[in-house]
C-alpha positions in Angstrom: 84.2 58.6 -131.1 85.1 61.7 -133.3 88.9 62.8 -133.1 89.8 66.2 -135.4 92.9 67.8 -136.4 93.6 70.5 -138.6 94.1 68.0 -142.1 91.1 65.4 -141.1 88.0 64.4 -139.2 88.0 60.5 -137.9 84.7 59.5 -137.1 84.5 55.5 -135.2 80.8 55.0 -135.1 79.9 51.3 -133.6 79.0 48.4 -136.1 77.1 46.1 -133.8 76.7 45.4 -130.0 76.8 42.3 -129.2 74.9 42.2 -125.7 77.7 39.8 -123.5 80.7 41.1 -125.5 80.2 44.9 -126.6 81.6 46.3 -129.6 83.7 44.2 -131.9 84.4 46.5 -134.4 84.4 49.5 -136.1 83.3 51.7 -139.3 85.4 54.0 -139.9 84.9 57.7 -141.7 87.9 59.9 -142.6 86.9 63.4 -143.5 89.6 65.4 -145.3 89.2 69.0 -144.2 90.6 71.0 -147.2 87.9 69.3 -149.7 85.6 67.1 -147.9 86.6 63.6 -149.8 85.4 60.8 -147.3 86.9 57.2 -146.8 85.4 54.2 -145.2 86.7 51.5 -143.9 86.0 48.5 -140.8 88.3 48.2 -138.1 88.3 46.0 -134.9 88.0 47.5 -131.3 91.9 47.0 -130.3 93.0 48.6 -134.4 90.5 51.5 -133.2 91.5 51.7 -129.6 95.3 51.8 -131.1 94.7 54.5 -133.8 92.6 56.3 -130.8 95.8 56.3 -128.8 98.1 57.8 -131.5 96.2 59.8 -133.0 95.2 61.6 -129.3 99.0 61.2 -128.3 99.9 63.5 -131.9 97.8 66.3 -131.2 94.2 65.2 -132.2 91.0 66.5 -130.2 87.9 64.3 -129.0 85.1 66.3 -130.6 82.4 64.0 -130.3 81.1 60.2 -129.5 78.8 57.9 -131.3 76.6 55.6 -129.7 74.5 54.7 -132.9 75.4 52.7 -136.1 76.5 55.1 -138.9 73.7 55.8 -141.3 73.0 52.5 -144.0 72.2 55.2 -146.6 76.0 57.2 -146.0 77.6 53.4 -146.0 77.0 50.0 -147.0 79.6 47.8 -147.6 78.9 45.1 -150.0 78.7 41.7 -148.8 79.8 38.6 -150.7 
């Protein structure tokens, strides 16, 4: 899901599917408007689903959906 206002762009693109449960979590993309700085972060569906909520409920628009993983060469968090 893509949700924009007039400071930011949040982008929720879908980490993994897993095929009896669905989506677990979440990378997500913040886009600040004014100068295009990014930030990344994982959240899980019901963090998501609540920012989703708030963020819709203060004024935020639905712009556009993802159905595909965000792009390994954008992101890739290290693992340890």
């Amino acid at each position: 899901m893509q949700l924009t206002t007039n400071v930011c762009t949040v982008d929720f693109f879908p980490e993994a599917f897993i095929a009896d449960e669905g989506v677990k979590r979440f990378q997500k993309r913040v886009t600040w408007n004014a100068n295009g700085l990014k930030s990344y972060s994982t959240v899980t569906m019901s963090t998501a689903r609540n920012e989703w909520e708030s963020r819709i409920s203060n004024g935020a628009e639905v712009t556009g959906y993802h159905v595909e993983q965000m792009p390994r060469s954008e992101y890739a968090p290290m693992a340890c």
